[in-house]
C-alpha positions as a Markdown table, in Angstrom:
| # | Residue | x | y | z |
|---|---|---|---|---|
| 1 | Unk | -98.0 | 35.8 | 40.8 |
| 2 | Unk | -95.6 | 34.2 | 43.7 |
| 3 | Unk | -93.5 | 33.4 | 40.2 |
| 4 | Unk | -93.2 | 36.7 | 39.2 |
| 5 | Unk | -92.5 | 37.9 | 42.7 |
| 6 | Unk | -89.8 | 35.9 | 43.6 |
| 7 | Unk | -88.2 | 36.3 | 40.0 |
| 8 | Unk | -88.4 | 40.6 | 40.4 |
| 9 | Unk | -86.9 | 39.6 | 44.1 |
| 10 | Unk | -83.9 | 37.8 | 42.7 |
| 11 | Unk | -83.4 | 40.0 | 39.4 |
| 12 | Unk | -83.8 | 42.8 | 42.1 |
| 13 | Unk | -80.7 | 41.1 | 43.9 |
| 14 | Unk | -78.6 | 40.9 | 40.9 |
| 15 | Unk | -78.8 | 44.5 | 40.3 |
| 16 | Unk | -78.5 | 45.6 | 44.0 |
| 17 | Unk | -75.3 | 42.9 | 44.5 |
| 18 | Unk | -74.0 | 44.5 | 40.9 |
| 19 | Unk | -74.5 | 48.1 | 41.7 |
| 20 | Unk | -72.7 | 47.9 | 45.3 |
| 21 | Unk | -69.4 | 46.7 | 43.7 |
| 22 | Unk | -66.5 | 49.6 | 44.4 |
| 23 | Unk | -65.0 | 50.4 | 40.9 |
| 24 | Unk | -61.3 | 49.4 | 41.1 |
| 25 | Unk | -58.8 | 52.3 | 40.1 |
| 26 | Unk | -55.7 | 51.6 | 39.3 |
| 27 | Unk | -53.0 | 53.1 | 40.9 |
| 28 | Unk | -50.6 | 56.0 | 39.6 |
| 29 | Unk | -47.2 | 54.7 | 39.0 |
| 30 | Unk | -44.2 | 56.4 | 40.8 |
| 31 | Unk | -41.2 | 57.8 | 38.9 |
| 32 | Unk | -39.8 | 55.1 | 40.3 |
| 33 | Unk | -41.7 | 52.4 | 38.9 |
| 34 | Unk | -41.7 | 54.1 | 35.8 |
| 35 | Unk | -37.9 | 54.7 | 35.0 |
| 36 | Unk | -37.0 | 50.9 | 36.5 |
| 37 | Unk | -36.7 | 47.6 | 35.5 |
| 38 | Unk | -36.5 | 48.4 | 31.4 |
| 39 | Unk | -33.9 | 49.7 | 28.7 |
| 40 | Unk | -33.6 | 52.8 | 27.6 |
| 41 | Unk | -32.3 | 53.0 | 24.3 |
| 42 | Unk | -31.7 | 56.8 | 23.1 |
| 43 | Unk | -33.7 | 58.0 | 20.1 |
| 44 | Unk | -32.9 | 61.8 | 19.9 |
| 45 | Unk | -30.3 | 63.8 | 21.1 |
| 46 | Unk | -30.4 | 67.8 | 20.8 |
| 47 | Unk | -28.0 | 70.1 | 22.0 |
| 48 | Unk | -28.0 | 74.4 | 23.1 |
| 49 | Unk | -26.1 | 76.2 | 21.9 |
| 50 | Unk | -25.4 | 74.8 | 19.0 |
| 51 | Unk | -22.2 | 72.6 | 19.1 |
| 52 | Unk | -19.4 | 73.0 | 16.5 |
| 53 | Unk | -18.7 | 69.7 | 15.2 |
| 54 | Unk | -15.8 | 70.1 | 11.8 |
| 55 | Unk | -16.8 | 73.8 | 11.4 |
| 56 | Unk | -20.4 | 73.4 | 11.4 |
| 57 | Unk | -22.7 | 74.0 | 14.1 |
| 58 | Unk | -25.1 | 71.3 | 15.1 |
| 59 | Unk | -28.0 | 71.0 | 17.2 |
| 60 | Unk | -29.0 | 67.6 | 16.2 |
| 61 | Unk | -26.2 | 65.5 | 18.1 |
| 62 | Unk | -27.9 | 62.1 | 17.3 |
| 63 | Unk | -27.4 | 62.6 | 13.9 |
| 64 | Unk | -23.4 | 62.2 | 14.8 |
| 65 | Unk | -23.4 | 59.4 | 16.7 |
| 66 | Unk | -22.4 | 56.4 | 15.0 |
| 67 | Unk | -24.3 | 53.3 | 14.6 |
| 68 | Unk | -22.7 | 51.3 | 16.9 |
| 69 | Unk | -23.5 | 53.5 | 19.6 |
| 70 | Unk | -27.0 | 54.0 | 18.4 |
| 71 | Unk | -28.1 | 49.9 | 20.1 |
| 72 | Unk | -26.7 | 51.6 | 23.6 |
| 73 | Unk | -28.8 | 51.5 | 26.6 |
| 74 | Unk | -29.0 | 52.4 | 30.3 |
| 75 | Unk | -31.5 | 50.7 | 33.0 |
| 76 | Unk | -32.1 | 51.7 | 36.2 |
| 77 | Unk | -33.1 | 48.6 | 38.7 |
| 78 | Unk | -34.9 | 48.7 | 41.6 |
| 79 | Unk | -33.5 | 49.3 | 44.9 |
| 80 | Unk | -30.5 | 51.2 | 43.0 |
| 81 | Unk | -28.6 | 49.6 | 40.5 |
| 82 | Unk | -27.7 | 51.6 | 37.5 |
| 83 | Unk | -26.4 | 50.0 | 34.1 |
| 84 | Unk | -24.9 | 50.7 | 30.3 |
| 85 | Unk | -24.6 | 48.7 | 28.0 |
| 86 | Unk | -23.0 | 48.6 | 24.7 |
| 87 | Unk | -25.9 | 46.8 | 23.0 |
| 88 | Unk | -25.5 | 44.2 | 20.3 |
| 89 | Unk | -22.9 | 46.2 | 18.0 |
| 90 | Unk | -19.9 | 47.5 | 19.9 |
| 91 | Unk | -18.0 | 50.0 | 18.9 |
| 92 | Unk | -14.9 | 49.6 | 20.6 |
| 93 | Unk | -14.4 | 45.8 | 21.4 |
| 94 | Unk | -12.0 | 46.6 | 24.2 |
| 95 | Unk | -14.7 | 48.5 | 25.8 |
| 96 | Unk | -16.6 | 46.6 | 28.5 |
| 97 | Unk | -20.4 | 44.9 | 27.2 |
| 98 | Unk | -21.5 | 46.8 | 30.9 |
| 99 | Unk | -20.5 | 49.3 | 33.3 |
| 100 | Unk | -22.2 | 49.1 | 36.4 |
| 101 | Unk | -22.8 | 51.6 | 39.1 |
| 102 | Unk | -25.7 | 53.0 | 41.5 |
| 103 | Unk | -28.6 | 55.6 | 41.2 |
| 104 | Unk | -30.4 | 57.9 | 43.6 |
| 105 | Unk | -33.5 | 60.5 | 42.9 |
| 106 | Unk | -33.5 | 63.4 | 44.4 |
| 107 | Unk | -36.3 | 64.3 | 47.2 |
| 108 | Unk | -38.8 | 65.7 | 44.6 |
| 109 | Unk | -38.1 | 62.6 | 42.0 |
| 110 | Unk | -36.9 | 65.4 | 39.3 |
| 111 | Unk | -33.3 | 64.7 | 38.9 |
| 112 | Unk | -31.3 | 61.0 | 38.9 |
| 113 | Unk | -28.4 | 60.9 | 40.3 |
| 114 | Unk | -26.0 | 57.7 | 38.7 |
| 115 | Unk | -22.5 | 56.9 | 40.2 |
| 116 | Unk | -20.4 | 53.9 | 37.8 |
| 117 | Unk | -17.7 | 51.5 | 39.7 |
| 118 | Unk | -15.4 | 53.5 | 37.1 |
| 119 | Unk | -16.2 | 56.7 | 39.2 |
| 120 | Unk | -18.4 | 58.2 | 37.1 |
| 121 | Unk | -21.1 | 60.6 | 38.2 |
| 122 | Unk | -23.6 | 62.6 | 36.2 |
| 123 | Unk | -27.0 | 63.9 | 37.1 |
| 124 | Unk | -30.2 | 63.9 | 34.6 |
| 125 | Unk | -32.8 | 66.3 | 35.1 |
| 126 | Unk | -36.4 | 64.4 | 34.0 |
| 127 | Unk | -37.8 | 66.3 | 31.6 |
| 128 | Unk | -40.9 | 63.8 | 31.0 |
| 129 | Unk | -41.5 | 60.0 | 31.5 |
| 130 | Unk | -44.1 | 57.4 | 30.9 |
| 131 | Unk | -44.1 | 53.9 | 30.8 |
| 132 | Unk | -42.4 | 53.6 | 27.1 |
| 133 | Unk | -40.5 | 57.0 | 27.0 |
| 134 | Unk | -37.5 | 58.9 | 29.4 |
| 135 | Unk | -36.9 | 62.5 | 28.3 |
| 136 | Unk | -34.1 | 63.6 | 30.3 |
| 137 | Unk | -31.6 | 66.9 | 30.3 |
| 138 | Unk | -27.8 | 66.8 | 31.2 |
| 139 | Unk | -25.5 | 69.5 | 31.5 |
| 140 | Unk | -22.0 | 69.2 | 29.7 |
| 141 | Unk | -19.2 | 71.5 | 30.2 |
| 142 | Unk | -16.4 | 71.9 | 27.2 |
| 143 | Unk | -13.9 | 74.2 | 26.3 |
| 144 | Unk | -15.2 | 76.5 | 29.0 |
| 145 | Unk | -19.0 | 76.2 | 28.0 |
| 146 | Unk | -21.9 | 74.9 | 29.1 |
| 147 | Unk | -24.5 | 72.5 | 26.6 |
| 148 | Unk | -27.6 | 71.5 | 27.7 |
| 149 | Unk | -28.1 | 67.7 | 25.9 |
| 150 | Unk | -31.5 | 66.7 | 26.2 |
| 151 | Unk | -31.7 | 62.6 | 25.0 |
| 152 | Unk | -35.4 | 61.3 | 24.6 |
| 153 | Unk | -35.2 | 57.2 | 25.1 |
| 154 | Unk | -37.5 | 54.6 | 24.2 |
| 155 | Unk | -38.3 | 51.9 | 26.3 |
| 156 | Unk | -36.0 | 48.6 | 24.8 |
Protein backbone atom coordinates (compact mmCIF):
# COMPACT_ATOMS: atom_id res chain seq x y z
CA UNK A 1 0.00 0.00 0.00
CA UNK A 2 3.00 2.68 0.89
CA UNK A 3 3.95 1.59 -2.96
CA UNK A 4 0.93 2.54 -4.36
CA UNK A 5 0.79 5.72 -2.31
CA UNK A 6 3.89 7.13 -3.09
CA UNK A 7 3.60 6.13 -6.92
CA UNK A 8 -0.29 8.10 -7.08
CA UNK A 9 1.88 10.96 -5.04
CA UNK A 10 4.49 11.26 -7.79
CA UNK A 11 2.11 10.49 -10.91
CA UNK A 12 -0.01 13.12 -9.00
CA UNK A 13 3.07 15.50 -9.33
CA UNK A 14 3.64 14.98 -12.90
CA UNK A 15 0.20 15.98 -13.72
CA UNK A 16 0.02 18.93 -11.29
CA UNK A 17 3.84 20.19 -12.58
CA UNK A 18 2.30 19.52 -16.40
CA UNK A 19 -0.97 21.17 -15.94
CA UNK A 20 0.64 24.57 -14.30
CA UNK A 21 2.75 25.18 -17.45
CA UNK A 22 1.51 28.74 -19.16
CA UNK A 23 0.80 27.96 -22.89
CA UNK A 24 3.28 30.09 -24.94
CA UNK A 25 1.57 32.29 -27.66
CA UNK A 26 3.34 33.49 -30.17
CA UNK A 27 3.41 36.97 -30.82
CA UNK A 28 1.62 38.89 -33.76
CA UNK A 29 4.07 40.23 -36.21
CA UNK A 30 4.12 43.99 -36.93
CA UNK A 31 3.79 45.37 -40.51
CA UNK A 32 7.05 46.06 -39.95
CA UNK A 33 8.46 42.74 -39.43
CA UNK A 34 6.40 41.58 -42.01
CA UNK A 35 7.27 43.77 -45.08
CA UNK A 36 11.30 43.72 -44.00
CA UNK A 37 14.17 41.87 -44.42
CA UNK A 38 12.76 39.73 -47.82
CA UNK A 39 12.30 40.35 -51.67
CA UNK A 40 9.45 41.16 -53.17
CA UNK A 41 9.18 40.01 -56.55
CA UNK A 42 5.85 41.31 -58.36
CA UNK A 43 3.41 38.63 -59.59
CA UNK A 44 0.32 40.75 -60.81
CA UNK A 45 -0.15 43.95 -61.81
CA UNK A 46 -3.81 45.49 -62.54
CA UNK A 47 -4.68 48.81 -63.49
CA UNK A 48 -8.27 51.31 -63.27
CA UNK A 49 -9.29 52.61 -65.61
CA UNK A 50 -8.23 50.67 -68.08
CA UNK A 51 -4.98 51.89 -69.70
CA UNK A 52 -4.65 52.25 -73.55
CA UNK A 53 -1.64 50.52 -74.47
CA UNK A 54 -1.39 50.40 -78.91
CA UNK A 55 -5.16 51.08 -79.16
CA UNK A 56 -6.31 48.60 -76.88
CA UNK A 57 -7.33 48.99 -73.37
CA UNK A 58 -5.73 46.89 -70.76
CA UNK A 59 -6.33 46.23 -67.26
CA UNK A 60 -3.86 43.42 -66.87
CA UNK A 61 -0.49 45.53 -66.91
CA UNK A 62 1.72 42.46 -65.95
CA UNK A 63 0.85 40.94 -68.96
CA UNK A 64 3.07 43.96 -70.73
CA UNK A 65 5.85 43.95 -68.91
CA UNK A 66 8.64 42.13 -70.38
CA UNK A 67 10.60 39.35 -69.08
CA UNK A 68 13.41 41.01 -68.00
CA UNK A 69 11.56 43.09 -65.80
CA UNK A 70 9.44 40.28 -64.58
CA UNK A 71 12.97 38.90 -61.94
CA UNK A 72 12.67 42.66 -60.39
CA UNK A 73 12.36 43.13 -56.80
CA UNK A 74 12.21 45.64 -53.97
CA UNK A 75 13.11 45.04 -50.08
CA UNK A 76 12.56 47.02 -47.46
CA UNK A 77 15.34 46.62 -44.38
CA UNK A 78 14.99 47.33 -41.06
CA UNK A 79 15.62 50.53 -39.55
CA UNK A 80 14.85 52.14 -43.13
CA UNK A 81 16.69 51.07 -46.08
CA UNK A 82 14.75 50.69 -49.23
CA UNK A 83 16.04 48.71 -52.40
CA UNK A 84 15.45 47.62 -56.29
CA UNK A 85 16.91 45.55 -57.93
CA UNK A 86 17.04 44.51 -61.52
CA UNK A 87 17.13 40.72 -60.70
CA UNK A 88 19.14 38.22 -62.65
CA UNK A 89 18.06 39.39 -66.32
CA UNK A 90 18.53 43.03 -66.99
CA UNK A 91 16.89 44.71 -69.25
CA UNK A 92 18.89 47.67 -69.86
CA UNK A 93 22.57 46.83 -69.06
CA UNK A 94 23.39 50.47 -68.52
CA UNK A 95 20.81 50.56 -65.89
CA UNK A 96 22.22 50.19 -62.39
CA UNK A 97 21.87 46.18 -60.74
CA UNK A 98 20.44 48.54 -57.47
CA UNK A 99 18.99 51.78 -56.61
CA UNK A 100 19.03 52.60 -53.15
CA UNK A 101 16.99 54.88 -51.05
CA UNK A 102 15.05 55.08 -47.62
CA UNK A 103 11.46 54.15 -46.35
CA UNK A 104 9.08 55.40 -43.79
CA UNK A 105 5.35 54.05 -42.72
CA UNK A 106 3.02 56.25 -41.93
CA UNK A 107 1.51 56.53 -38.19
CA UNK A 108 -1.25 53.90 -38.81
CA UNK A 109 1.39 51.44 -40.78
CA UNK A 110 -1.10 51.72 -44.00
CA UNK A 111 0.97 53.51 -46.42
CA UNK A 112 5.07 53.26 -47.18
CA UNK A 113 6.64 55.95 -47.99
CA UNK A 114 10.19 55.18 -50.23
CA UNK A 115 12.63 58.10 -51.19
CA UNK A 116 15.76 56.67 -53.91
CA UNK A 117 19.38 58.55 -53.80
CA UNK A 118 18.11 59.28 -57.50
CA UNK A 119 15.26 61.45 -55.94
CA UNK A 120 12.63 59.37 -56.33
CA UNK A 121 9.56 59.34 -54.13
CA UNK A 122 6.43 57.30 -54.32
CA UNK A 123 4.04 56.21 -51.72
CA UNK A 124 2.20 52.55 -51.59
CA UNK A 125 -0.98 52.22 -49.89
CA UNK A 126 -0.89 48.37 -48.20
CA UNK A 127 -3.62 46.74 -49.45
CA UNK A 128 -2.82 43.27 -47.60
CA UNK A 129 0.39 41.56 -46.27
CA UNK A 130 1.55 38.35 -44.68
CA UNK A 131 4.57 36.76 -44.27
CA UNK A 132 4.92 35.45 -48.16
CA UNK A 133 2.66 38.09 -49.87
CA UNK A 134 2.70 42.32 -50.23
CA UNK A 135 -0.52 43.65 -51.92
CA UNK A 136 0.05 47.19 -52.42
CA UNK A 137 -1.85 50.18 -54.43
CA UNK A 138 -0.04 53.23 -56.09
CA UNK A 139 -1.36 56.09 -57.76
CA UNK A 140 0.02 57.14 -61.23
CA UNK A 141 -0.75 60.27 -63.02
CA UNK A 142 -0.50 60.35 -67.13
CA UNK A 143 -1.68 62.41 -69.68
CA UNK A 144 -3.80 64.29 -67.19
CA UNK A 145 -5.23 60.99 -65.47
CA UNK A 146 -5.14 59.28 -62.60
CA UNK A 147 -4.55 54.98 -62.55
CA UNK A 148 -4.73 53.19 -59.57
CA UNK A 149 -1.86 50.12 -60.14
CA UNK A 150 -2.33 47.69 -57.58
CA UNK A 151 1.02 45.05 -57.76
CA UNK A 152 0.56 41.82 -55.54
CA UNK A 153 4.43 40.45 -54.76
CA UNK A 154 5.57 37.28 -53.57
CA UNK A 155 8.06 36.86 -51.06
CA UNK A 156 11.62 36.07 -53.18
Amino acid sequence: MKHLLIYLLVASMGIASTSCKKDTVSATPTKTELLTNKNWIATAVTVSPALPIGGTLITDYYSQLPSCSKDDFIRFETPSTYKEDEGAVKCNNADPQTVIGTWTFNGDQSVVTTSTATGGTQSYNIVEITDSSLKYSVAVVSNGVTYTLTVSNRKG
